[in-house]
N, C-alpha and C positions, 0 to 999 in steps of 0.2 A: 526582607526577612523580619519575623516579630521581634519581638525581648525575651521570648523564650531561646529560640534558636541561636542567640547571642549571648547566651547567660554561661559567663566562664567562669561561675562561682565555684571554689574549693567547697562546697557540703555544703546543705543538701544541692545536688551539682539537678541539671539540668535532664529531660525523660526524652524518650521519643518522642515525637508528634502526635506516631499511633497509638502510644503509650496513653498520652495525654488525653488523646478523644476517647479512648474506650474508658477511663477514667472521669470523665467527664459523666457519660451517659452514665455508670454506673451508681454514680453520687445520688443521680435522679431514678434509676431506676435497673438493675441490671438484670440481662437482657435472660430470658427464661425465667427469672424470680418474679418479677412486678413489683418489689422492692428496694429503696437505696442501698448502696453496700453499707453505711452509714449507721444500719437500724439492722442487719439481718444478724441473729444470733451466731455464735461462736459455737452453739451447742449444734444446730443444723445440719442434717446431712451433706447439706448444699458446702458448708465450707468444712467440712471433711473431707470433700473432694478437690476444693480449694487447695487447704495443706499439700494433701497426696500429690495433685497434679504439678504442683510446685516443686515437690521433693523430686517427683518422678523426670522432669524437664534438667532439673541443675544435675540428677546420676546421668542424666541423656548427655549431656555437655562433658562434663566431664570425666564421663567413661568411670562413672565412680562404684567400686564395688560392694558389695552385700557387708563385707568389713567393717566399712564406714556409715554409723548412721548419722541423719541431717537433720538437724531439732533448727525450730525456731524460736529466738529467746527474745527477755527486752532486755533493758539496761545499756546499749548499744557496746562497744568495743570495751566502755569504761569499768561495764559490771566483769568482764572476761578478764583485766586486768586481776581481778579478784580470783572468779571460779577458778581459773585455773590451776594457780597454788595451793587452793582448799584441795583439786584433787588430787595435784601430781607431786605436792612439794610438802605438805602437811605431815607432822610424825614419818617422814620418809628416812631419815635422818642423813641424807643426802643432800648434795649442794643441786640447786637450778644457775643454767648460764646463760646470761641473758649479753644480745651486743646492743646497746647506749650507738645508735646512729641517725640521731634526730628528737622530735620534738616527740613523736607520739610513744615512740620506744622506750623517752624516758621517763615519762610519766605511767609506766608502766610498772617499772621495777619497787619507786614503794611498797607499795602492793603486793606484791612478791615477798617484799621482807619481813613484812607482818605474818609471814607463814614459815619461814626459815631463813632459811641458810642461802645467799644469791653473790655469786661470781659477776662481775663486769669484764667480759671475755675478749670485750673491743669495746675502746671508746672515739668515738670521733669528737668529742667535745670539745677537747684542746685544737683541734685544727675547724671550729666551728661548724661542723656538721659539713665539708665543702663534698665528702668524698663517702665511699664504704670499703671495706676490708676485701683485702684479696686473702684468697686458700689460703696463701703462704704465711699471714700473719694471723691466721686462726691455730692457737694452740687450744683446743675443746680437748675436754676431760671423754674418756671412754664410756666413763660410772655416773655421769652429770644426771638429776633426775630429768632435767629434759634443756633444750635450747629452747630459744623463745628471740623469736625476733619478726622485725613490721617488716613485710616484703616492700611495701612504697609508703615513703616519709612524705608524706602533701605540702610540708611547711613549707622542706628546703628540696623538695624535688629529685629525690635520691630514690633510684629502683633499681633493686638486683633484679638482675638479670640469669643468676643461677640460683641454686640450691643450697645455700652453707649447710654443715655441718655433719657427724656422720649419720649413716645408716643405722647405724646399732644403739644410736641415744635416739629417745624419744623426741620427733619435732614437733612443736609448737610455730605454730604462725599468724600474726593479724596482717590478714589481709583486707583488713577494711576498706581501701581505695582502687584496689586493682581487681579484688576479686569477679572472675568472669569476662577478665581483657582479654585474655591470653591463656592459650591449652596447659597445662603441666599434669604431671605425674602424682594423683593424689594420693598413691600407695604408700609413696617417699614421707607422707604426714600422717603424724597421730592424731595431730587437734588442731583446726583451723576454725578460727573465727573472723567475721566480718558484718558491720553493720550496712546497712540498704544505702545510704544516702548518697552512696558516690556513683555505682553501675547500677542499682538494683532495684530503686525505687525512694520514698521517702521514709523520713526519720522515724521509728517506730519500731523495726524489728532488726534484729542481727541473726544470721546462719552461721551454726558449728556443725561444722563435721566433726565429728572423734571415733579415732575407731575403738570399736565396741570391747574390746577386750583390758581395754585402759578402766572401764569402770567395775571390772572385777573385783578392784581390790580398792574400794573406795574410802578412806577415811570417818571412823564413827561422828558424829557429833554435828555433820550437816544440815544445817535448815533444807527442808524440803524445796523449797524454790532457787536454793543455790546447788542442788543435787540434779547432774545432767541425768541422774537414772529416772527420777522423777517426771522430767520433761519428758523421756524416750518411752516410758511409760504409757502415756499419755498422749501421745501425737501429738507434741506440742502446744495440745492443749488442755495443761494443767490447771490453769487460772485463763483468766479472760485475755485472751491473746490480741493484738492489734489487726482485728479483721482486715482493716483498712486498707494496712502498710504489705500485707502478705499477699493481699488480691494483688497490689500495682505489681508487687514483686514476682507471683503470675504472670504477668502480661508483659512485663521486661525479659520474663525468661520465655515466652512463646515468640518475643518480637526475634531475640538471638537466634532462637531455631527454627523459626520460618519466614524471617525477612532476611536474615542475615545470614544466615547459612552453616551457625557454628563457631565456635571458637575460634578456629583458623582461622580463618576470614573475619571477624572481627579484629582478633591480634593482626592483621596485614592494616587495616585500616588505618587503625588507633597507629601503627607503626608509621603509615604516609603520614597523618596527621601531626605526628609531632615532629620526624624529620620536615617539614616546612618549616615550622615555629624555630627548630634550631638552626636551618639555616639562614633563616632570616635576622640571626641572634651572628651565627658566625661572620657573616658577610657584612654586618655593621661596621667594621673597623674598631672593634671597641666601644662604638656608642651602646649598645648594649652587652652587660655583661653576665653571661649566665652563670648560678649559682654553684648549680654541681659539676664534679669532676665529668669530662666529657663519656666517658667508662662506663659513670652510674646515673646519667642520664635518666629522668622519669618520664615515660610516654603518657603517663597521667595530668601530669603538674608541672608545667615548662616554669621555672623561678629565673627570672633577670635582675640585672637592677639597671637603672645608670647614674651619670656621674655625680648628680646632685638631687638630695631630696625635693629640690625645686623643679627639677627637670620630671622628675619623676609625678608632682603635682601633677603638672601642664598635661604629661603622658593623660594620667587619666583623666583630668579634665578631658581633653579633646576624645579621649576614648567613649566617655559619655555621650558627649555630642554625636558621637556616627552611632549610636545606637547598642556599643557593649557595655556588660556589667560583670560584675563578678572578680573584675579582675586587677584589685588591692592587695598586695600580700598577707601575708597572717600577722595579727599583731605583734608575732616576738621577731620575725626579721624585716616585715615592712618589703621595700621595693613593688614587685609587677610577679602576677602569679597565675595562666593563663591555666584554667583547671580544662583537661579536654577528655574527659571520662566517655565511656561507651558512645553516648548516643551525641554526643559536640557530632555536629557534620563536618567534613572534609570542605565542604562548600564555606561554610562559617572562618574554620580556621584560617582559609583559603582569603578570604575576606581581613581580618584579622592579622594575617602577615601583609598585608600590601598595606592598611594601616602602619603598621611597623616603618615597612619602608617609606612611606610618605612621611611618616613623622621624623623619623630621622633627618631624610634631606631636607626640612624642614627648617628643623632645629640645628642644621649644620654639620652632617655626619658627613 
């Protein structure tokens, strides 16, 4: 296998193969054009149908209806920290509830508070981010101006596997890591964002869904470029959009629904692949030890550690050596962080856990 195919990096994570070669050729020339995707304007027929056929593939995935419309923005996940209080939390005179279950959720809620009023509804902080909130200890407000929470934490490996919060408060969700593993119900959402770099392509563009009745009543005094009406306006493209990042995103989303077959079957995938990873974590005896509560589990981002940051070198030295990368934790918890987003193959990871076991009995497990 290349360095691609072994690339367990958390962000910008790893493309298909087919992804790769049709991106390849493109750069040099894409194929009906005679030109690089690299040089062809934003203003073009050609990538008006681009946008379109993009928007048209992710409603095809996800059964998403006419309700919901799909802008494509920049700023990545970090600018959404923002828009969204400008729209949903601004002069509301309402509280927003947000649940603190990791790294990316919390740097989130700043953000939030420079617009109002913000609830911490659940914190895992005190127990170090190990776990997330069951139903039972969700006390959410009925009048909340909306929840707001990261369906998968990349740092520390934590991914609901349901729905918090009710029907009748507005949801909010960054799905920036998982977005397009796995089918769900996008009825259940008001505003979903997600930047490319994990399932969808490279760093450059992030997808909002919002549904449309949310920007009825929008707040006076927004800059045009942080106004989701603006963009929707505009198909996207109100200002000079990331041609580049939206074509791959394209071809990520043709690869899901004609090599793949669909969301289903991707979510079965992604599900064999990280059930390996963890049993090769359970059946250690302890030499490795996984991060998240076994409950909330990320079929994204399997997080271990073991006994000593010395052991932990060694791990990835040798991991070097057989040809993986990517796979250092995040600087704020360190340890082993095996990112296996959409297009990781089954065969890679497959690869990747009998390392595991080799290195253990190894080093003495």
């Amino acid at each position: 296998m290349n360095a691609n195919t072994l690339n367990f990096s958390g962000g910008p994570g790893v493309l298909p193969e087919s992804v790769l070669a049709a991106t390849q050729q493109a750069i040099a020339e894409v194929p009906g054009v005679g030109l690089s995707i690299l040089g062809i304007s934003h203003r073009s027929a050609w990538f008006a149908e681009v946008v379109a056929e993009t928007e048209r593939n992710i409603r095809q995935l996800l059964k998403l209806p006419d309700s919901h419309a799909v802008l494509f923005l920049q700023g990545g996940a970090t600018l959404q920290f923002s828009m969204v209080p400008m729209l949903l939390l601004r002069g509301s005179g309402k509280t927003a509830e947000y649940l603190r279950t990791g790294y990316w959720s919390s740097k989130a809620i700043p953000e939030a508070l420079l617009e109002g009023d913000v609830r911490i509804a659940w914190d895992g902080q005190p127990e170090a981010f190990h776990r997330l909130p069951t139903d039972g200890e969700l006390a959410l407000a009925n009048d909340a101006a909306y929840l707001h929470y990261v369906s998968n934490e990349t740092v520390e490996g934590l991914q609901f596997h349901g729905i918090p919060g009710h029907d009748g408060v507005t949801r909010v969700c960054d799905m920036s890591s998982d977005f397009l593993s796995r089918p769900f119900d996008p009825e259940r959402f008001d505003l979903i964002y997600a930047h490319a770099q994990k399932n969808l392509g490279p760093a450059g563009v992030t997808i909002v869904i919002v549904r449309r009745s949310l920007l009825e009543h929008v707040p006076d005094g927004l800059p045009a470029l942080l106004d989701y009406r603006a963009h929707l306006a505009a198909n996207s493209i109100y200002n000079t959009p990331p041609v580049f990042a939206i074509y791959v995103v394209l071809l990520a989303t043709r690869w899901l629904l004609d090599e793949i077959g669909g969301l289903e079957k991707m979510a079965a995938i992604n599900q064999g692949k990280a059930a390996a990873l963890y049993q090769a974590i359970d059946a250690s005896q302890g030499f490795y030890r996984g991060w998240a509560a076994p409950a909330n589990r990320s079929l994204m981002n399997v997080v271990f550690k073991l006994a000593t940051p010395e052991l932990e070198a060694a791990f990835l030295a040798e991991s070097a050596q057989h040809g993986f990368s990517g796979l250092g934790g995040h600087r704020s918890l360190g340890g082993i962080r095996a990112s296996i987003y959409n297009a990781m193959t089954p065969q890679a990871v497959g690869l990747l856990r009998d390392f595991m076991q080799a290195f253990a009995a190894r080093h003495g497990a």
